[in-house]
NUDREN-862431 format. One line per 2 residues: number of its first residue (from 1); for each residue x, y, z of N, C-alpha, C, CB. Coordinates in Angstrom, 1 decimal, m for minus. Each point is the difference from the previous one (the first is absolute). Last residue first. Glycine has a CB too. Layout:
REM NUDREN-862431
NUM = X/Y/Z/X/Y/Z/X/Y/Z/X/Y/Z | ...
***
This chain:
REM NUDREN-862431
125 = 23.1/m31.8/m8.6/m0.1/m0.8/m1.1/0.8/m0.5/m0.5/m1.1/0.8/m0.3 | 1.7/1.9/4.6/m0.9/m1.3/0.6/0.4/m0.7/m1.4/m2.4/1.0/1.9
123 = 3.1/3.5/m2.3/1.3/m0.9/0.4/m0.8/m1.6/0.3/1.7/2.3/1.4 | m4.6/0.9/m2.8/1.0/m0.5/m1.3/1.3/m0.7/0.9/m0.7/2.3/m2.0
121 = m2.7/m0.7/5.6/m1.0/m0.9/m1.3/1.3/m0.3/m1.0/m2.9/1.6/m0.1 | 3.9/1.6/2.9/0.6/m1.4/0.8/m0.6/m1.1/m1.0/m0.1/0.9/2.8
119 = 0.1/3.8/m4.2/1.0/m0.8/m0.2/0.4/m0.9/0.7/0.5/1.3/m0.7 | m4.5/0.8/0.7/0.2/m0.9/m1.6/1.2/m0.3/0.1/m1.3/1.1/m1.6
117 = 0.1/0.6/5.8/m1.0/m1.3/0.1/0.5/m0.2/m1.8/m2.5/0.6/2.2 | 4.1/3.8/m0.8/1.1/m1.2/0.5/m1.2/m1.7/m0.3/1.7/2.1/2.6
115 = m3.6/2.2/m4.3/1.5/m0.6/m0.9/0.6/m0.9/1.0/0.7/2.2/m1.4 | m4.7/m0.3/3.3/0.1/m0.9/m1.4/0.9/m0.6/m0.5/m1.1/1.2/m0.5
113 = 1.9/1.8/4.2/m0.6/m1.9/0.3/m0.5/m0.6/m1.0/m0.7/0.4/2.1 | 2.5/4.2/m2.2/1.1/m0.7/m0.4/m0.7/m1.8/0.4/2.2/2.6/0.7
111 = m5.3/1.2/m1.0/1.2/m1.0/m1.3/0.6/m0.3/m0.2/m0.2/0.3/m0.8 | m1.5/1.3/4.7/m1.0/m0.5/m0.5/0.2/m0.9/m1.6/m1.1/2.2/1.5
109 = 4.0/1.4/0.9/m0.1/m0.9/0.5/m1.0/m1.6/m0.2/0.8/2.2/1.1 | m0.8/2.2/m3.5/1.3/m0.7/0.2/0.2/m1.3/0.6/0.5/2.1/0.0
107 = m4.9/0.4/0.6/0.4/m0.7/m1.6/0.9/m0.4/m0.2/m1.0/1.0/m1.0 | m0.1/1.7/4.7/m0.2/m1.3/1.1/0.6/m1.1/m2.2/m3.4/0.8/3.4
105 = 2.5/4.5/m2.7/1.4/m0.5/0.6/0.1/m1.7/0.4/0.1/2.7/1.2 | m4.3/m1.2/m3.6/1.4/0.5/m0.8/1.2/m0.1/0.8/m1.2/1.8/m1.2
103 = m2.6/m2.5/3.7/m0.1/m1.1/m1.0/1.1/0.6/m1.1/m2.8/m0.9/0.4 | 1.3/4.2/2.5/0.8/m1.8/1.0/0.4/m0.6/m0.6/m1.1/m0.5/1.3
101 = m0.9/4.2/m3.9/1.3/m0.1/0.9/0.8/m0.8/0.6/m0.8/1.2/0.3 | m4.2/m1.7/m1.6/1.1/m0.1/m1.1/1.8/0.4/m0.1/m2.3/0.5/m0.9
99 = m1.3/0.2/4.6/m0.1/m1.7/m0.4/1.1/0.1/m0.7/m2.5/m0.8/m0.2 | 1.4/5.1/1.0/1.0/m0.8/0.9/0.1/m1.3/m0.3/m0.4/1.4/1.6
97 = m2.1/0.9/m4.4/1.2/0.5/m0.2/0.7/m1.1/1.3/m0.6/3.0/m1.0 | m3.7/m3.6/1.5/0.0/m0.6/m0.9/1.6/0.3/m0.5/m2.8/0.1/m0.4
95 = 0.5/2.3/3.2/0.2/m1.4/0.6/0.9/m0.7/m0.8/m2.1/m0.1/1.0 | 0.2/4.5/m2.1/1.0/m0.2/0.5/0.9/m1.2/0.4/m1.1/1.8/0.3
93 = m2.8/m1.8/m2.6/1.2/0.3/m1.0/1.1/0.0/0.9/m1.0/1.4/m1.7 | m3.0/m0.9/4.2/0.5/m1.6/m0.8/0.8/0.4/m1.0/m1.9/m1.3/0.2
91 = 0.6/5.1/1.5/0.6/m1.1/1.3/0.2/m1.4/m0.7/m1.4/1.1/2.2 | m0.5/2.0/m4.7/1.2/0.3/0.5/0.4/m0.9/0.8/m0.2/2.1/m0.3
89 = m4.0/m2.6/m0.2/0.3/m0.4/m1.2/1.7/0.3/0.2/m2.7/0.5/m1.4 | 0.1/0.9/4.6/0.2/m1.5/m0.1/0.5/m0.3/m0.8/m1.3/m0.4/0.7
87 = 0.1/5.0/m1.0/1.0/m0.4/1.5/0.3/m1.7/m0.3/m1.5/1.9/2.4 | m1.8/0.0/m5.2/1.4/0.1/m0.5/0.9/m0.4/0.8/m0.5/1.7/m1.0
85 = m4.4/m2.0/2.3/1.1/m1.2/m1.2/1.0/0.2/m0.1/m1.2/m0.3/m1.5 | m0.8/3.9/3.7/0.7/m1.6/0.9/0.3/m1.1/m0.9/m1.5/0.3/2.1
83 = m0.1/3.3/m3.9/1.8/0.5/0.5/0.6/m1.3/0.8/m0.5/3.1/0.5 | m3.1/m4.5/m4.5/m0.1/1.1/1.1/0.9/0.4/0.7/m1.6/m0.7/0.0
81 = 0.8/m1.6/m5.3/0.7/0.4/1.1/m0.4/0.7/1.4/1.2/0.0/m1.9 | m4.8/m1.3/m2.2/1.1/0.8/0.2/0.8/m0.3/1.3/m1.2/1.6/m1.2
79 = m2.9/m3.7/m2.8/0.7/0.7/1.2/1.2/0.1/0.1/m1.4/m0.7/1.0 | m3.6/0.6/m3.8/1.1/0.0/m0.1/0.8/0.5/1.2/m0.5/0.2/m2.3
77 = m3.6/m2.9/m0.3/0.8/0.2/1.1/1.1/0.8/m0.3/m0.7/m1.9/0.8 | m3.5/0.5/m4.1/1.6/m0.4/0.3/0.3/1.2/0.7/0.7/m1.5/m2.0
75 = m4.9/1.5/m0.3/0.2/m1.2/1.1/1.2/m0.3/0.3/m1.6/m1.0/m0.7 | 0.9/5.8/m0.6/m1.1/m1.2/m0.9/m0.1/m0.9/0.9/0.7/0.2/m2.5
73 = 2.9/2.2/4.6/m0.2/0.4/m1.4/m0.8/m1.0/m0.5/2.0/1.1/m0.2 | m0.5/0.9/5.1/m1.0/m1.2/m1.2/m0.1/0.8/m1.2/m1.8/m1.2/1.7
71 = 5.6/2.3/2.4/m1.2/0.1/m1.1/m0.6/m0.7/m0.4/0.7/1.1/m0.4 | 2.9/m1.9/3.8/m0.3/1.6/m0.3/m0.9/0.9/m0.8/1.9/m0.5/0.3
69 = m1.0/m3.2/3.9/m0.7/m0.2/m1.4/0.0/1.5/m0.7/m1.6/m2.2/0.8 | 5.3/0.0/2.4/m1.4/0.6/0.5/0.0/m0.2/m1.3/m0.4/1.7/2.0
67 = 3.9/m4.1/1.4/m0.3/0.6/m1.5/m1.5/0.9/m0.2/1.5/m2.4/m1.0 | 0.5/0.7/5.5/1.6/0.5/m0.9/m0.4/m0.1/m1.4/2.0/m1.2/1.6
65 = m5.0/0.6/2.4/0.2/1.5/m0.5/1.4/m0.4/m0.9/m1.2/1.7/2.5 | m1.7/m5.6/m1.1/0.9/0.4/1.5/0.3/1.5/m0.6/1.6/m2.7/1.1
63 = m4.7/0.9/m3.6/m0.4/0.4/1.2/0.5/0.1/1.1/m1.3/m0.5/m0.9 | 2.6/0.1/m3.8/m0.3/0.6/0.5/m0.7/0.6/1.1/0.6/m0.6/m1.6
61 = 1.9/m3.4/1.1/0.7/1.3/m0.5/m1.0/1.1/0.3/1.5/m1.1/m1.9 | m3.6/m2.6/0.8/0.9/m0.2/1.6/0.6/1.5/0.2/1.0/m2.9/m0.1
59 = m3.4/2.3/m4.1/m0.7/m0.1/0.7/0.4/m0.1/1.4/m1.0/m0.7/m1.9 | 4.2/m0.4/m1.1/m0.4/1.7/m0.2/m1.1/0.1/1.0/0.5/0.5/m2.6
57 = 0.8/m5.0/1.8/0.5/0.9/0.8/0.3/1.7/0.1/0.5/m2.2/0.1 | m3.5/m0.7/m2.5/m0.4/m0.5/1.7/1.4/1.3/0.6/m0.9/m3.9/0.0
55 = 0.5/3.3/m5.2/m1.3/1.2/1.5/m0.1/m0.8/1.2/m2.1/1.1/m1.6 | 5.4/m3.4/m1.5/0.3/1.6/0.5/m1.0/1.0/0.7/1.5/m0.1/m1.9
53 = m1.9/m4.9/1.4/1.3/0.4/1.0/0.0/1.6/0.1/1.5/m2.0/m0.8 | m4.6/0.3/m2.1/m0.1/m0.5/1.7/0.9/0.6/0.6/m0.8/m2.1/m0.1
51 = 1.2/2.6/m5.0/m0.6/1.1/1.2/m0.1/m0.1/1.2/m0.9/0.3/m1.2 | 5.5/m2.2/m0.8/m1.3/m0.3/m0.3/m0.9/1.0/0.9/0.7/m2.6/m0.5
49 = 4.2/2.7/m0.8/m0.6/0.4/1.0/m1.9/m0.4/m0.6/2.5/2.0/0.9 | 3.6/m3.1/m1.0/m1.5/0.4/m1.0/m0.8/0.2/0.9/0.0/m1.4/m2.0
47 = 5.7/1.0/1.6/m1.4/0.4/1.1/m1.1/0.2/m1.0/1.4/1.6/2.2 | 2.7/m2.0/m4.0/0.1/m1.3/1.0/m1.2/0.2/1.2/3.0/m0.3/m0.4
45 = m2.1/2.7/m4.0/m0.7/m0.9/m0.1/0.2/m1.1/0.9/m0.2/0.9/m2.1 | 2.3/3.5/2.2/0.3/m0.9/m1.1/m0.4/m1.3/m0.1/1.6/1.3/0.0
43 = m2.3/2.8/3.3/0.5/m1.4/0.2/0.6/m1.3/m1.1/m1.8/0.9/1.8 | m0.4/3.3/m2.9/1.0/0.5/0.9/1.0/m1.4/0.8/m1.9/2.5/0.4
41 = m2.3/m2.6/m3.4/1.3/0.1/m0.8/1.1/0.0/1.3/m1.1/1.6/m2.2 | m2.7/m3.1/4.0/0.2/m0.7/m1.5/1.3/0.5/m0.4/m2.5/m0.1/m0.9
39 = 0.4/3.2/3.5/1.0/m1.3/0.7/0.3/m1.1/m0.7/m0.8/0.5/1.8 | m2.1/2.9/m3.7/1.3/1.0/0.2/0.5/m0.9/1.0/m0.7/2.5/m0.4
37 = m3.4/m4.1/m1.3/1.1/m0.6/m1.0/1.4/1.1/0.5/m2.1/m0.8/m2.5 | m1.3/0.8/5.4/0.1/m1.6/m0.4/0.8/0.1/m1.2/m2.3/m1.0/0.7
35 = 0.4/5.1/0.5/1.0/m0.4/1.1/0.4/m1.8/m0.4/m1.3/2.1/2.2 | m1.6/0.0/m4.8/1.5/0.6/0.0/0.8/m0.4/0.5/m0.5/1.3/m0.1
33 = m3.9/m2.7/0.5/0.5/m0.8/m1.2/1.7/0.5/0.1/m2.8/m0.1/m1.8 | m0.1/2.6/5.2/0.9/m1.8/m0.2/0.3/m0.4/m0.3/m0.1/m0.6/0.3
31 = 0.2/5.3/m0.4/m0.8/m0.5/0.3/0.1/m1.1/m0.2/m0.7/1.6/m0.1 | 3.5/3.0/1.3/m0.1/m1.6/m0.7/m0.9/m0.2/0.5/2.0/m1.0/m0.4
29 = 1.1/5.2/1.5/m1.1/m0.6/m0.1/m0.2/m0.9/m1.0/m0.7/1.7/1.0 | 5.3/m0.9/1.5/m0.8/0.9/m1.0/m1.2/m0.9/0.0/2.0/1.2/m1.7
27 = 1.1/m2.7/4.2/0.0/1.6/0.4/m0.5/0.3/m1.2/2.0/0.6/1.5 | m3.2/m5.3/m0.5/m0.6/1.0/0.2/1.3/1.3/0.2/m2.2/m1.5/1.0
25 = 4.2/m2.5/m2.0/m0.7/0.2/m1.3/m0.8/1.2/0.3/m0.1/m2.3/m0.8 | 2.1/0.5/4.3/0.9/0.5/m1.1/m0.4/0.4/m0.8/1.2/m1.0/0.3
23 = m3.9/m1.2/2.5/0.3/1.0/0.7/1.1/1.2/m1.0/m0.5/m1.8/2.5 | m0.5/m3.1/m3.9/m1.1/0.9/0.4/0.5/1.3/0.5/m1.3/m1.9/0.6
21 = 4.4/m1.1/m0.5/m0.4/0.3/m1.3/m1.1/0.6/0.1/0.9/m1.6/m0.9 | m0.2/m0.2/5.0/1.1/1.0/m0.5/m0.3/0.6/m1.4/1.6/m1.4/1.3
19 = m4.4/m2.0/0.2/m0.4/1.7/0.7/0.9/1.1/m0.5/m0.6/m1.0/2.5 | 1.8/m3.8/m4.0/m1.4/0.3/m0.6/m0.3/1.8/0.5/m1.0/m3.2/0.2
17 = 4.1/0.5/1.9/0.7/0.1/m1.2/m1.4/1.0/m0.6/2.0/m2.6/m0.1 | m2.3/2.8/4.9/0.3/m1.0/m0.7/0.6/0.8/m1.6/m2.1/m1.9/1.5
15 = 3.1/4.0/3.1/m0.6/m0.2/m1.1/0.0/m0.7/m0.9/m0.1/1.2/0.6 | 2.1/m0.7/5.1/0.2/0.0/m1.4/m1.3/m0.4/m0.7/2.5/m0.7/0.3
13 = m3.8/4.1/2.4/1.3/m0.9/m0.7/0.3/m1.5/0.8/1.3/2.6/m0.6 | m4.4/1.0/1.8/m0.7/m0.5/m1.1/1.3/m0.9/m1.0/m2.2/2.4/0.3
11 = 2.4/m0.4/3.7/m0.9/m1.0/0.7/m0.5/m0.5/m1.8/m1.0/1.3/3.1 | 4.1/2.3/m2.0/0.9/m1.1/0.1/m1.4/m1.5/0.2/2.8/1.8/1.6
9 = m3.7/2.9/m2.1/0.3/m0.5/m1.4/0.9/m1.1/0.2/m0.2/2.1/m1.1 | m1.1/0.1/5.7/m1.0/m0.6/m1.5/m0.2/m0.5/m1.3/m0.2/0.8/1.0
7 = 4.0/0.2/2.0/m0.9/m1.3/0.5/m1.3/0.1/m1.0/0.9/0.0/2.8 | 1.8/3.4/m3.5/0.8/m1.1/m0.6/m0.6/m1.0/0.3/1.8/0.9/0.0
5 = m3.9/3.3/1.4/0.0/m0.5/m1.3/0.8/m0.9/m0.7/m0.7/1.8/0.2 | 0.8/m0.7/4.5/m0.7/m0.3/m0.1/m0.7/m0.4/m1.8/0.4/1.2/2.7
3 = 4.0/1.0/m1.6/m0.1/m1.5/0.4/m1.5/m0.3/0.2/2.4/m0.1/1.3 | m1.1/4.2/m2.4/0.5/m0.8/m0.9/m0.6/m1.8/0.2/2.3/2.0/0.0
1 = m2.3/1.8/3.3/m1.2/0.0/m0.9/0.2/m1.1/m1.1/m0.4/2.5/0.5
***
């Protein structure tokens, strides 16, 4: 049974930088201005999110089911996580742990080809 829900949360990975943040920001409800400045921060100002970008893809999102609209408040939206968001959203963290794994056992190695290229660069001067 498992495995039919991995191929489906496997169809929505990998997640752009932009969805990811999105999807992080929905486990609690937000409405866009929120959501635009709770990746602002969370990302520390290396992701901005202009509206185009962000109601097009909430607008996507919601009609594949991984966010829903939980309330209108006045004129501002407010949405939420759906379990299948969550599934995906996990799954990309997950992905993401292993990336950073690989990449933590591969940094030794990785500096030692810095440091050998400055010491062929100062022996060369």
């Amino acid at each position: 049974m498992k495995t039919n829900k991995v191929k489906q949360t496997a169809e929505y990975l990998p997640l752009t930088e932009s969805s990811f943040y999105i999807l992080l920001t929905l486990t609690k409800p937000l409405h866009g201005y929120g959501i635009m400045q709770e990746v602002e921060a969370l990302s520390k100002g290396a992701v901005t999110l202009g509206p185009g970008t962000l109601y097009g893809a909430l607008t996507t999102m919601e009609k594949e089911k991984l966010v829903e609209l939980a309330r209108v408040e006045g004129r501002r939206k407010v949405y939420l996580l759906t379990p299948k968001g969550a599934e995906v959203l996990l799954s990309q963290i997950e992905r993401i742990e292993v990336m950073l794994k690989n990449a933590k056992a591969c940094a030794a190695d990785t500096k030692k080809i810095i440091d050998d290229r400055e010491e062929h660069h100062e022996s060369e001067s």
